[in-house]
TORFI-123763 format. One record per residue (C-alpha): residue in one letter; z, x, y. Coordinates in steps of 0.5 Angstrom, whole numbers, plus 2048, in hexadecimal, padded with zeros to 3 digits. Each point is the difference from the previous one (the first is absolute). Layout:
% TORFI-123763
aZXY
...
//
This chain:
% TORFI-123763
x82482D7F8
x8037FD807
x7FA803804
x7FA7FE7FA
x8047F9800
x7FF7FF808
x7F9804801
x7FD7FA7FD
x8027FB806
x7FE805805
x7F98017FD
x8007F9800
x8017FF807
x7FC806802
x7F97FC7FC
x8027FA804
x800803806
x7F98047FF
x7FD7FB7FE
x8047FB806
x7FD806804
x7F97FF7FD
x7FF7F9801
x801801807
x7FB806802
x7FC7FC7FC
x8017F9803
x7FF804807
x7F98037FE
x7FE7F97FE
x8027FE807
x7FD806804
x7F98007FD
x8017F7800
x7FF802808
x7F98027FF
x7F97FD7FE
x7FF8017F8
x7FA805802
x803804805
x8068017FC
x7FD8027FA
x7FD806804
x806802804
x8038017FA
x7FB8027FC
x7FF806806
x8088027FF
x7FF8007F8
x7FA805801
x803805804
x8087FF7FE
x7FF7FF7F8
x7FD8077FF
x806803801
x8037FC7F9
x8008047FA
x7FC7FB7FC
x7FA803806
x8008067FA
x7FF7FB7FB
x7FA7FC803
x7FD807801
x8008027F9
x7FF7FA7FD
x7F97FF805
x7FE8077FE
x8007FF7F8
x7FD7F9802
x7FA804804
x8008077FF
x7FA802804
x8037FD807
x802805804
x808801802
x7FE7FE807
x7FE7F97FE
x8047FF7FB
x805800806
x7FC7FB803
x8007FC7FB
x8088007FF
x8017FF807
x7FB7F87FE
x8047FE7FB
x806802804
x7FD7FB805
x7FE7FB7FB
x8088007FE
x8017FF807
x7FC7FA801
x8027FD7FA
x807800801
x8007FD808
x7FB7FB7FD
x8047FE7FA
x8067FF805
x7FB7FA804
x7FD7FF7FA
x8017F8801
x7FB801807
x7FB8037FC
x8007FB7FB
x7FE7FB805
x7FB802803
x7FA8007FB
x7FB803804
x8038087FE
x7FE7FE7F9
x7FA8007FC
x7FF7FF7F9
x7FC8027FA
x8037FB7F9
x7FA7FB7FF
x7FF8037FA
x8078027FD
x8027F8802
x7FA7FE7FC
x8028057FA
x8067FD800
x8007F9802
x8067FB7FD
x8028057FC
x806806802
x7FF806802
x804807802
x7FE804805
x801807801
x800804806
x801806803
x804804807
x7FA800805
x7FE7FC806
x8067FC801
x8017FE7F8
x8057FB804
x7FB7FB802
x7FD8007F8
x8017F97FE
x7FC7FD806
x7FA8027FB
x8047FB7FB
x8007FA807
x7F9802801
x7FD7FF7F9
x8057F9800
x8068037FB
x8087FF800
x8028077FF
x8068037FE
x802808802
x8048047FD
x804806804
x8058057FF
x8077FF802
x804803806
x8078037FE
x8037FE806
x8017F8801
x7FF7FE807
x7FA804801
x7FD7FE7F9
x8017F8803
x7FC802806
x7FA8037FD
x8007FB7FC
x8007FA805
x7FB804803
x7FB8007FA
x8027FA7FC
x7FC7FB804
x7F98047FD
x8037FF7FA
x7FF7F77FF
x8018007F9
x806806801
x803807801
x8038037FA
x804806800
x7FE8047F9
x8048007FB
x8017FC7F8
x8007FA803
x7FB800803
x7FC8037FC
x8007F97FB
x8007FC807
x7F8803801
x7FF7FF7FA
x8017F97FF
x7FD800807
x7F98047FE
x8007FB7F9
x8007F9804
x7FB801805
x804805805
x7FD806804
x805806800
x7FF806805
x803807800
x7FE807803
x7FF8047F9
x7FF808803
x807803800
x8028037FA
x8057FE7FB
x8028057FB
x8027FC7FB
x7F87FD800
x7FA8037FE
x7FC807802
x7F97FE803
x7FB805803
x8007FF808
x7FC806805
x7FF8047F9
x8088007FE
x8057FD7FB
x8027FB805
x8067FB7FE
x7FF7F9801
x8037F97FD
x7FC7FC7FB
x8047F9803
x7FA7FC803
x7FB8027FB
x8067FE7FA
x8027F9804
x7F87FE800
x7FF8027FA
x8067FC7FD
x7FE7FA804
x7F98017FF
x7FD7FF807
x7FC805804
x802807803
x7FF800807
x7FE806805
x801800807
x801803806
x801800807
x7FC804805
x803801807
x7FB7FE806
x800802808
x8067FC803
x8047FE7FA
x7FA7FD7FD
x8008007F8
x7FB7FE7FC
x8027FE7F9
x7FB8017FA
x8027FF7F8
x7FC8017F9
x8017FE7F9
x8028067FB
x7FD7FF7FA
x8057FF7FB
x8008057F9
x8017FC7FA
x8028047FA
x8057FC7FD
x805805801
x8047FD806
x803807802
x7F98047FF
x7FD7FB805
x806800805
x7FF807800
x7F87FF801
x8007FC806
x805804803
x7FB805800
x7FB7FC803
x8047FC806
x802808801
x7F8803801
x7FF7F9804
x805802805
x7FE8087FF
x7FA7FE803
x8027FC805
x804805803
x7FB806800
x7FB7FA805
x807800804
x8058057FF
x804800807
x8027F87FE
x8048037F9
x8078017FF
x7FF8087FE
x808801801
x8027FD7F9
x8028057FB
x7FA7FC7FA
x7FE8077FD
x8038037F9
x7FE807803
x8027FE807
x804803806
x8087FE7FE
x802800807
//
């Protein structure tokens, strides 16, 4: 009883000082990759995570998950295409830390919302996007199309790192950063309902969510966004970033038409399915730019 009574002092001292250690690897990266122009970074790093990352177990898991997705690609090229995505995540984890440089240079962006803004006009949207290009730099498409937008992100665990990102992404965000949670579910509501526009990358898997068809599989998906539109009664909004020579981006957006059953919960699920074929199509015109590593399949590789 003694050592159960001292064990939870020590574990708490153990966490504090992983996550002291974190921050301050975190805070050194950021400092490091700070020394270099944000294009010469994005490739130095990008150039490290192609060759280093295949080492990572969840390699395997891009593999196998590339090979249900393209079944007549050869094993060869499914490498290759592994070894891109692995770059891509590179170059979007050395241009987020310079996130704020890239962001004030408007000639590393073109955009493609005139008619999403025109769709939507006075009224609220959510947008829903996915873990390609560089999804960091998202809601430029809302500036360009002249909007307040609001994100949505998961919470890290670790505090001191948790702050420093997000002071990092929090000045794209005008009308806020939100971290996901109940709270913040009726707070994007509400925004969604007085005019607001609401962004949030919609590809991971929630397994407390719906099933979905995605590369011809059972695939877990949340039903979120389209719930918080259609709640609100303001358009769904597909978009996505494609990544460009130099760490360039053009941002391109489209309306999702909206089901209109009556039942709610029905029509959730449907425009679920249609923003998830949107961005299926989208991926297959730019596989190397997707984050193939998640584990979004019923059927796919637990590692």
């Amino acid at each position: 009883m003694d050592r159960a009574r001292g064990s939870a002092p020590r574990h708490g001292v153990s966490r504090r000082l992983r996550y002291w250690l974190e921050w301050a690897l975190l805070r050194s990266g950021v400092a490091l990759v700070r020394l270099m122009p944000p294009t010469m970074a994005a490739r130095v790093i990008g150039k490290g995570w192609r060759w280093v990352a295949p080492f990572n177990r969840r390699h395997q898991r891009a593999l196998e998950n590339i090979r249900h997705a393209f079944p007549d690609m050869p094993p060869e090229q499914r490498e290759a295409l592994a070894r891109d995505a692995w770059e891509n995540l590179g170059q979007v984890m050395a241009e987020t830390l310079q996130l704020d440089r890239l962001v004030a240079d408007p000639s590393r962006f073109e955009f493609d919302v005139d008619g999403v803004r025109e769709a939507v006009g006075d009224g609220g949207a959510v947008i829903v996007s996915m873990h390609a290009g560089n999804w960091e730099v998202t809601a430029l498409g809302g500036h360009a199309a002249g909007w307040q937008t609001a994100g949505v992100y998961q919470a890290l665990k670790n505090p001191l790192t948790e702050t420093l990102l997000h002071d990092l992404r929090a000045p794209v965000y005008p009308a806020g950063l939100f971290a996901k949670g109940h709270d913040t579910a009726r707070r994007l509501l509400g925004l969604a309902r007085s005019g607001g526009r609401v962004a949030m990358l919609a590809d991971l898997r929630d397994l407390r969510g719906v099933v979905v068809p995605f590369f011809g599989r059972d695939a877990y998906a949340t039903p979120y966004p389209a719930t918080i539109a259609l709640a609100a009664k303001v358009p769904l909004i597909a978009c996505r970033v494609i990544r460009l020579p130099g760490s360039r981006f053009r941002i391109e957006a489209e309306v999702v038409p909206m089901p209109q059953s009556g039942d709610r919960k029905a029509d959730a699920l449907e425009a679920t399915r249609r923003y998830h074929a949107r961005f299926e199509t989208w991926i297959r015109e730019y596989p190397e730019q997707w984050m193939w590593i998640m584990r979004k399949w019923i059927d796919g590789p637990s590692r």
